[in-house]
N, C-alpha and C positions, 0 to 999 in steps of 0.2 A: 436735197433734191430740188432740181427748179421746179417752179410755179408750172411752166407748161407742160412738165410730166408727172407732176403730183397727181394722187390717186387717192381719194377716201368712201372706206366702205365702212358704210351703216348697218350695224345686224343686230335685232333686238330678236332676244332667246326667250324671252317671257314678258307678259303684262300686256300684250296685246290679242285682242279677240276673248280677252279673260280679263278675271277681276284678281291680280297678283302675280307674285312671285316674278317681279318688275325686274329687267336686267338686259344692258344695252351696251355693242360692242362698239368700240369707233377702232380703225385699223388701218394704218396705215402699211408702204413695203414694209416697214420697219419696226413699227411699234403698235399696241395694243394699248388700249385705255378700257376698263369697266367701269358704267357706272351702275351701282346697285344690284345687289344680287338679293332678293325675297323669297318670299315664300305665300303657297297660297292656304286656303282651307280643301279640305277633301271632298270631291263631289260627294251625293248619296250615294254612287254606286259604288263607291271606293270602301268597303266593305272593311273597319276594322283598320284603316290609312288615319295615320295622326295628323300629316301633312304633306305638302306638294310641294317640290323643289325643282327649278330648272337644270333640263339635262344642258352639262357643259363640257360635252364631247370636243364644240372644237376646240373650245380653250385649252382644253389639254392637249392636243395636240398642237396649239402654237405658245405652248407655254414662254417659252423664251422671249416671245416680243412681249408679253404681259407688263408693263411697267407699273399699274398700279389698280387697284380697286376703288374709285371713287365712291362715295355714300352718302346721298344728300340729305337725310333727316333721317329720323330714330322711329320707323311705323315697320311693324314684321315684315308687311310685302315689301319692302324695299333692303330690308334686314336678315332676315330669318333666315334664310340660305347661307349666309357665310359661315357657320359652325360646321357643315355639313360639305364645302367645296374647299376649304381654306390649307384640309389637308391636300387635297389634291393640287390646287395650285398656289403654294404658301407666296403671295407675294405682297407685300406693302400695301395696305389699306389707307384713307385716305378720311377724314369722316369730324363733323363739329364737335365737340367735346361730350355731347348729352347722348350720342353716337355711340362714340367711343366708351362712356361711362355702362352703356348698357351692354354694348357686345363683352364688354370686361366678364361681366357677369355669367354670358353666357358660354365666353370661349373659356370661364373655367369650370365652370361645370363639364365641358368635355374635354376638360384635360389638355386646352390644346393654348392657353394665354401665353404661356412663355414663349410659344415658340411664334408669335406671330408680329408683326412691325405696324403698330396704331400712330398714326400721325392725325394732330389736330389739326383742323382748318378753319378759317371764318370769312367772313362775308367780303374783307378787306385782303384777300390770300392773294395771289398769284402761283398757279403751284405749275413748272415746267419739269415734263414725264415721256421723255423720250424726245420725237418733235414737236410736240402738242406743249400749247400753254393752254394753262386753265386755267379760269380768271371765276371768282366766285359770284352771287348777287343775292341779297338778300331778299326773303318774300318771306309772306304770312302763310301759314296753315296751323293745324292742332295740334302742331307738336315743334317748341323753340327752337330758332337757329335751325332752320329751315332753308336750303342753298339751292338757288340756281345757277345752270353752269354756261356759260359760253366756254366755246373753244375754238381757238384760233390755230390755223391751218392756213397754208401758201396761197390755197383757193379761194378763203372765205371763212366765216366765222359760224361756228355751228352754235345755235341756242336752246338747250335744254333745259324748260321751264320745271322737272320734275313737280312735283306736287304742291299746290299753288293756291292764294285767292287775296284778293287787294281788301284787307281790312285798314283801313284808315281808325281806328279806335280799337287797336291791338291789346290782348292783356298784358303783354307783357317786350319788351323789345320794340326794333323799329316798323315801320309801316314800310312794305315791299320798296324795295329802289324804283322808280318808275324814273328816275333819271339814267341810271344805268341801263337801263332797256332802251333810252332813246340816244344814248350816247353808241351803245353797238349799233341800233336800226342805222345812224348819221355815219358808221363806218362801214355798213354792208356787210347783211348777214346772210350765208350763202342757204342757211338750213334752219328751220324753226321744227323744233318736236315740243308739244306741248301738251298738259293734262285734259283731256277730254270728257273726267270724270263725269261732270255735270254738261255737257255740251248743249243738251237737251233741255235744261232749265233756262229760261228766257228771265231778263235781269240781273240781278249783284246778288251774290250771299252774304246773308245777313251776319253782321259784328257778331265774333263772342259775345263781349259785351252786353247784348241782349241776352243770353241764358242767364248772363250772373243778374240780370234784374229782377228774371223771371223766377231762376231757382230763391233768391229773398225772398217773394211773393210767398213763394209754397211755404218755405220756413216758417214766415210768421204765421201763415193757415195753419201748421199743424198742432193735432194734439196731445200727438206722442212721438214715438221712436220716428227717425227716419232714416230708410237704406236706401242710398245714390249709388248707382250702378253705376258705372264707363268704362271709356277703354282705358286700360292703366295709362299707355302712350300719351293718351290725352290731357297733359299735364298743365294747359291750361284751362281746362273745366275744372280736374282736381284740385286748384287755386283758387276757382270760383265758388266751390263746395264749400271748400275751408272759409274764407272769407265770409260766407252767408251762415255758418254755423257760428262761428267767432262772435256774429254779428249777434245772436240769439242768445249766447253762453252756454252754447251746445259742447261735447265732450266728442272729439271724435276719434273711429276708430278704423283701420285699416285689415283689408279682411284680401283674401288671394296674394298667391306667390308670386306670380306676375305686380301685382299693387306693391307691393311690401317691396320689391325690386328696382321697380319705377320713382316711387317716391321717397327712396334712399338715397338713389342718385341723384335726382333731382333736390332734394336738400342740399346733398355736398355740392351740388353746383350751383346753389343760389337760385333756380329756378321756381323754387317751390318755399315759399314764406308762413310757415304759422308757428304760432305761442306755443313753446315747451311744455306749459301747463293746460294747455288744450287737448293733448295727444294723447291717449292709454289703449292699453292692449286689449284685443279683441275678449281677452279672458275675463280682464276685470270692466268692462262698460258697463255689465249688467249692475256694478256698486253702486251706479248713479239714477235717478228718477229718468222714467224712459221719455218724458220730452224734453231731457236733457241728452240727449242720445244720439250720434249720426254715427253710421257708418257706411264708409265707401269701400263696393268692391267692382272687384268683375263678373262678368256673365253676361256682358251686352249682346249676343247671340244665340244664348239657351244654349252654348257649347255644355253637354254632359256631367264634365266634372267640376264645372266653375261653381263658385260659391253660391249666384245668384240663383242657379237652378238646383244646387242642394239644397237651399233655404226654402225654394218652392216648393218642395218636392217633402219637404221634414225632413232629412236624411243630413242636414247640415248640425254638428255636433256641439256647436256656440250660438246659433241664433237659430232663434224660431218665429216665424211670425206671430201675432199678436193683434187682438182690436184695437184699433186707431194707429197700428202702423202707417206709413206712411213710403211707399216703393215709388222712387224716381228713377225712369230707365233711360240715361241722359245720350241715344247713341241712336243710328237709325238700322234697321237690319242691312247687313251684308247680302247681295243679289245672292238667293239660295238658302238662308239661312232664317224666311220671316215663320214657316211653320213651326219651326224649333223657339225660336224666343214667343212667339205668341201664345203657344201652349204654355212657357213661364208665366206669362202672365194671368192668364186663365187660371192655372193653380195659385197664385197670390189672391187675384182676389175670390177664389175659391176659398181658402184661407183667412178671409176678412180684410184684406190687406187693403186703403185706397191705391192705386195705381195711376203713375201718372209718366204719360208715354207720347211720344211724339207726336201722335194723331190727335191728341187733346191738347198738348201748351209748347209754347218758344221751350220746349229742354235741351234741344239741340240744331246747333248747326253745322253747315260741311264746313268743312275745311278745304274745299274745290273749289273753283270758278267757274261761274254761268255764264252766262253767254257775253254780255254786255263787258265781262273782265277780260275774256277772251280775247273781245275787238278790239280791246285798250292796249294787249299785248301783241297783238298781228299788226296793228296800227304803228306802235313805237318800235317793232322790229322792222318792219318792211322786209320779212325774209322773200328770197326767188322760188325757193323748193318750203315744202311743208309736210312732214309726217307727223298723223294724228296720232298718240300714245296712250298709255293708261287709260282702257277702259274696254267693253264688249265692243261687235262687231259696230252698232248702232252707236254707242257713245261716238263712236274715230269716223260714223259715217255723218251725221249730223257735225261734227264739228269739220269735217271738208267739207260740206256745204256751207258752214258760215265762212270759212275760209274765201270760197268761191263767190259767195256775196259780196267779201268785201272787193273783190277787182283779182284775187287771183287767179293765172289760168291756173285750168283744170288738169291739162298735161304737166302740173307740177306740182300735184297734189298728189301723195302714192297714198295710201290704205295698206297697211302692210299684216302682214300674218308674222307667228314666229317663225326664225329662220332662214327668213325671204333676204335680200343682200341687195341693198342698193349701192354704185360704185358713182362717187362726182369727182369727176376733174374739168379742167378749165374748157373743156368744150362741151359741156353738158353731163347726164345721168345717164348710165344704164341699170338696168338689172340683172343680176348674176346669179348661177345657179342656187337655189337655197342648200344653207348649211345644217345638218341636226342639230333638232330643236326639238326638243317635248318635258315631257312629267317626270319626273325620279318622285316613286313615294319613299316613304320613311314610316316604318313599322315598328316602335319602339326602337331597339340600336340597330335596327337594319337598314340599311339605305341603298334603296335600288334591288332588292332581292325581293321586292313582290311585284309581279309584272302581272300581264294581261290573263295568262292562265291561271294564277293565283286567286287573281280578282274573278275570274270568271266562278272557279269553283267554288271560292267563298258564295257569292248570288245564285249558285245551285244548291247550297249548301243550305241555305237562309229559307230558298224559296217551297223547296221538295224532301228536303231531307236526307238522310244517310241510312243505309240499310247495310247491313258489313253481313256476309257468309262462311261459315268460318265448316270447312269440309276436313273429314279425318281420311289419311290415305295411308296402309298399309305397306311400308318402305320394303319388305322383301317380297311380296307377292305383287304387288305393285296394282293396288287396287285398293278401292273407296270404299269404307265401312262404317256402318253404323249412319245414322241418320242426320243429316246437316242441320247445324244451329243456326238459326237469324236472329240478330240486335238490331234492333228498329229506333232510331233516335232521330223527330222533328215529322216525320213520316205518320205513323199510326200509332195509336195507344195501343199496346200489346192486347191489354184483357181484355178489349172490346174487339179485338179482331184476331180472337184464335185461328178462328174454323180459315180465313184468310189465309195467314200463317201456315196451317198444315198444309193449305194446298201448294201455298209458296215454296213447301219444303218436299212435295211430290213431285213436283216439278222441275224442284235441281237433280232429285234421284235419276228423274226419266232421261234428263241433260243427260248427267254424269253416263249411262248406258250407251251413250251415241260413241260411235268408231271414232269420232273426233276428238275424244275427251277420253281414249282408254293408251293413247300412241306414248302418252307421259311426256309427254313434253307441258310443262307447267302454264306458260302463258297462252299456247292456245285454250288451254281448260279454264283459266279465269277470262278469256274472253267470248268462250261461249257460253259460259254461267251468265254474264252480267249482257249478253244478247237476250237471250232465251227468259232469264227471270225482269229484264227489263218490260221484255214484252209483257208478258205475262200480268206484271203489276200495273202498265199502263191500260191494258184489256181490263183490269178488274177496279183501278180506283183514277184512272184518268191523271196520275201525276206519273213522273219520272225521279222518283231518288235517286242520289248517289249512290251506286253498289259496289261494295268494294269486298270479293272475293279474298277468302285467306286458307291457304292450303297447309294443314300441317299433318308431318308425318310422324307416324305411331309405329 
């Protein structure tokens, strides 16, 4: 297609106005490119939701131009989604080897590895997907071989920094290409999408480098066991860990399915470096003197069933806390998540446990870019257009204002929502209608079959309780007999509220006598029971249970 009728539309399906479940369309007449498909964590109201996946309505519908699934680093939001979409549109994945090594893991646990096409990629790729070249670029963040993408198009070059930050003192690998960034801005770059995470942090994020000083420090302070928390992902801290244990002639040991997953793979890839005779199983560590002791696990968000909060809680069946433990929580809460990990920590040191947490020492840094890295990338891209990505409404608003700082107009700055469609060809931007875009949950193997009214009833469920009536009806006389049962479960304690109770059950009697409820027809009669007894218990205790009539015939 020439240059003067080429057309490319931009539609990001998740990771914007939110914190996940990251996944962005680029589209041409012709062909389709995804990059990333995540996953997020479940609101509070999300009742009983393991996790949040982006709906990909229209991909399936344009399944055929799909030509490939791009994946630019191994972190869940940019991940976690493809075990869950992969059946629906099985097409060719794209992804650095530590990527690849982990979705391995994951696409066999649901049964689905054989059938799917994993292709490695690295920083030096060029990879052509229909009309699109995609040309890779190395950058830093807290998890190895971490890819930026440009893409080259008749119009212009698009730059997708995905998940980002300029550490000059890297633990592991090179120091971001900032030659590459200024080798696209010298050839014109028609589109910059870049991480907004920290948009709002003013200066640089600070080196790994710094925790692995910091976490030594604590080493050599302590006086017994110590348990380092993080995120598995984060495979350069859990080389930090190791290395300042190593340094002590600490034993260490690895605790969470996730941990034991990450740092498997990361062994067979070389990522991850310690002494064979350093390593033993969670079972036997207790053989050794407990300031001979580490173990790293998960739980950096007081998620429910992570190891870090069964250990706080006692309920953990290998470790128990102890005096002179020593809890490093090397992670910063997830937006929504700080109630839940700070009650962990409140039970640790409930427990005796010292705790040591970000609010107190260098144990953790982002793996984002603040503002000042930002400018270094706006700066060496010189894009014409800019959409802010990854992160809430404020992250993407704050970083179009630094955008606007530095000399961009403003009419070329969009803030976008999910499945908003911006369209660029050679005469400019429009916007196009949006496409469906929202949440698919996942309910253990269910995926998508608990919607709004599910969720709803659950938080009615949670909040007022269940009250079930279960009425005897006489199949040939066709008429109600004997005295109605009520099961009260979340509502009232039975033995404390008989005299309640009888009334509650006088009152389906008097229903049950109304010309409305003698016609036999069944569902007008369970819906004047649960009118009639609704009221009734709202008059008398001011909540509204759930009432769920049950008619059986005798």
């Amino acid at each position: 297609m020439s240059k003067r009728n080429y057309k490319l539309k931009v539609i990001p399906l998740g990771g914007l106005q939110e914190i996940g479940k990251n996944i962005t369309i680029f589209e041409s007449e012709e062909d389709i490119i995804v990059v990333d498909c995540g996953m997020a964590f479940p609101e509070e109201s999300m009742l009983g939701i393991d996790l949040v996946i982006p709906d990909i309505s229209y991909l399936i519908d344009n399944v055929d131009k799909i030509r490939g699934i791009i994946l630019t680093h191994g972190h869940e939001d940019h991940i976690g989604g493809v075990p869950y979409i992969i059946n629906r549109i099985n097409v060719p994945i794209y992804a650095p080897d530590i990527v690849i090594g982990l979705l391995k893991i994951k696409l066999e646990e649901h049964g689905l590895l054989a059938d799917v096409s994993l292709n490695e990629i690295g920083p030096d790729d060029v990879l052509q997907l229909g009309g699109f070249k995609v040309e890779f670029i190395s950058t830093n963040h807290s998890i190895p071989n971490t890819l930026s993408l440009a893409i080259h198009t008749p119009i212009g070059i698009v730059v997708h920094t995905s998940d980002f930050k300029i550490d000059h003192t890297p633990i592991a690998g090179n120091s971001v290409d900032l030659n590459k960034f200024a080798r696209l801005g010298d050839q014109g770059v028609l589109l910059l999408l870049a991480d907004s995470t920290n948009a709002e942090r003013p200066g640089y994020s600070m080196s790994e480098s710094v925790v692995g000083r910091t976490l030594k420090e604590y080493f050599g302070k302590a006086k017994g066991r110590i348990i380092v928390a993080t995120f598995a992902s984060n495979i350069h801290r859990i080389q930090q860990v190791i290395n300042a244990a190593e340094m002590y002639g600490r034993k260490i040991a690895f605790s969470g399915r996730s941990m034991f997953n990450v740092v498997e793979t990361a062994l067979e890839l070389g990522y991850i470096n310690v002494k064979e005779s350093s390593v033993v199983s969670l079972d036997n560590i207790a053989d050794y003197p407990m300031e001979k002791q580490t173990i790293i696990t998960t739980g950096t968000q007081g998620e429910p069933m992570s190891a870090l909060t069964r250990i706080a809680s006692g309920n953990h069946k290998q470790v128990s806390i102890q005096k002179d433990d020593m809890v490093i929580i090397s992670a910063s809460p997830i937006p929504g998540n700080e109630k839940y990990i700070f009650k962990v920590i409140n039970d640790l040191f409930k427990k005796g446990a010292e705790v040591i947490y970000q609010s107190l020492a260098d144990i953790h840094v982002s793996g984002h870019a603040c503002q000042e890295e930002l400018k270094i990338i706006h700066s060496l891209t010189k894009p014409k257009y800019f959409i802010p990505v990854h992160g809430e409404y404020r992250h993407l608003k704050q970083h179009a204002n630094l955008a606007k700082n530095l000399g961009m107009k403003e009419e070329n700055i969009f803030i976008l929502d999910n499945g908003e469609c911006l369209e660029f060809s050679k005469s400019g931007v429009n916007k196009l209608a949006s496409v469906v875009a929202g949440s698919v949950l996942v309910d253990g193997l269910g995926v998508g079959d608990v919607g709004n009214i599910v969720l709803r009833d659950r938080k009615h469920l949670s909040q007022d309780g269940l009250v079930v009536v279960v009425i005897s009806r006489e199949k040939q006389e066709n008429k109600f007999i004997g005295s109605p049962d009520i099961i009260s479960r979340g509502f009232i304690y039975v033995k404390e509220s008989e005299s309640l109770l009888e009334e509650a059950k006088n009152k389906i009697v008097e229903t049950l006598k109304k010309k409305s409820c003698t016609s036999g027809d069944w569902d007008t009669v369970k819906t004047v029971v649960k009118q009639e007894l609704g009221a009734f218990l709202y008059d008398k205790t001011k909540r509204r249970p759930m009432i769920l009539p049950i008619i059986v015939e005798v």
